[in-house]
N, C-alpha and C positions, 0 to 999 in steps of 0.2 A: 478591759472594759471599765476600770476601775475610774484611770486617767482621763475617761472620754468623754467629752460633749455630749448627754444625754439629746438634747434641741438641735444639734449641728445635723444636715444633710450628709448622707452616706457619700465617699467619694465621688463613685459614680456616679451620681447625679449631681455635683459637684461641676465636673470636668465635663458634664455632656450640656450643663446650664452655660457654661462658657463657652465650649466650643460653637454652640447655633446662635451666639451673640454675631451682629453683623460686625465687619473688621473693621479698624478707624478711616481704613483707604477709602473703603467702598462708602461710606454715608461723608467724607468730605470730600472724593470726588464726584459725588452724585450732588452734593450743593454746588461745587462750583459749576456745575454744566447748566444746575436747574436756573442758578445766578446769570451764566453767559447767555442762555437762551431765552431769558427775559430780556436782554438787551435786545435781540434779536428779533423781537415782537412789538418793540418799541415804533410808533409812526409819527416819527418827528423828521423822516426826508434826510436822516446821517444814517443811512444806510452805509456806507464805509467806514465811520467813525465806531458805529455799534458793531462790524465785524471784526475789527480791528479788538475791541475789547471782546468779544464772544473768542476771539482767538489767543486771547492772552489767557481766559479764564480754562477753556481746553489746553493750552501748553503745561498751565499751572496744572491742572488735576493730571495730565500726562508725564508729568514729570512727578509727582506721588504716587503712581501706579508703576511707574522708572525704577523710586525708592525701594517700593516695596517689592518687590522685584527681587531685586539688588538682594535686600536683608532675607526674602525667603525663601533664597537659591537653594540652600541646602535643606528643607524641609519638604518643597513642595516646588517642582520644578518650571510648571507648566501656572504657576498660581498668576492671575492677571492678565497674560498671553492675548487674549479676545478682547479684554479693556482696553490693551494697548495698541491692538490693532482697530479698533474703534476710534481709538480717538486718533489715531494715523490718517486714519481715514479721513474724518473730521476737519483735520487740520488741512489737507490737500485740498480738499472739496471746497472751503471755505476759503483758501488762500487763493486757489485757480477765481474765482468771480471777483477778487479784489478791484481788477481795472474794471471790469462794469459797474460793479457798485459808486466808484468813485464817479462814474463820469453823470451816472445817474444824481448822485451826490451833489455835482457843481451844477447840473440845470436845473437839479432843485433849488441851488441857492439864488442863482443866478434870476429865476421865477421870480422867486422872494424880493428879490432887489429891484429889479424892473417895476414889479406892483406897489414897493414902494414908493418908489420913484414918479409913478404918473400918479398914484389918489395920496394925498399929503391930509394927515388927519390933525384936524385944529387943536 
C-alpha cells in the first residue's frame, strides 16, 4: 500500500472501464456506412455514381471488420461474424441493381440534355 496511488481506480474497475469502451472497428465502420448512405439519399439523378461510392464506402468498412478479424482470431473467434455478413449482404444487394440504376442514370441525363437543348437561357 505503501507504493500505491492513493487517487488511482482499483483494477477492476480499471479493466471493466476499457472493456465497455466501444472498439476502433465498430465506431469507423459505423462512420463509413453513415458516410456511404448519405450518398445514397443524395437527389441529384447519379443514382449509379452514388452507388458506385456507397459501395466502395461498404467494401472499405468490410474490409476493417476483414482486419479485425484477422488480428482477433485468437482471442475471440466468432468477434465480427454478423458485421461481415451484413456488409456481404450489402455489397450483393447493391451491386445486383447496378444496371438499373445506370440506365435510370442516363435518361436522367439524357432529360437533362434534351431540356437544354429546346429552352436556351439568355
Amino acid at each position: 500500500m505503501a507504493g500505491e496511488n492513493p487517487y488511482s481506480s482499483p483494477p477492476a474497475i480499471r479493466e471493466a472501464s476499457v472493456a465497455s469502451l466501444p472498439s476502433a472497428p465498430r465506431g469507423i465502420s459505423g462512420g463509413l456506412l453513415l458516410v456511404g448512405a448519405l450518398f445514397l439519399l443524395l437527389l441529384n439523378g447519379q443514382h449509379f455514381t452514388n452507388r458506385l461510392i456507397f459501395l466502395g464506402f461498404v467494401a472499405a468498412s468490410a474490409f476493417l471488420w476483414y482486419r479485425f478479424r484477422v488480428r482477433a482470431r485468437s482471442q475471440a473467434p466468432n468477434a465480427g461474424r454478423l458485421a461481415l455478413i451484413v456488409h456481404l449482404i450489402l455489397l450483393v444487394a447493391f451491386a445486383a441493381t447496378l444496371p438499373d440504376a445506370y440506365s435510370r442514370q442516363s435518361s436522367f441525363n439524357n432529360t437533362i440534355e434534351r431540356l437544354k437543348m429546346r429552352s436556351p437561357t439568355p
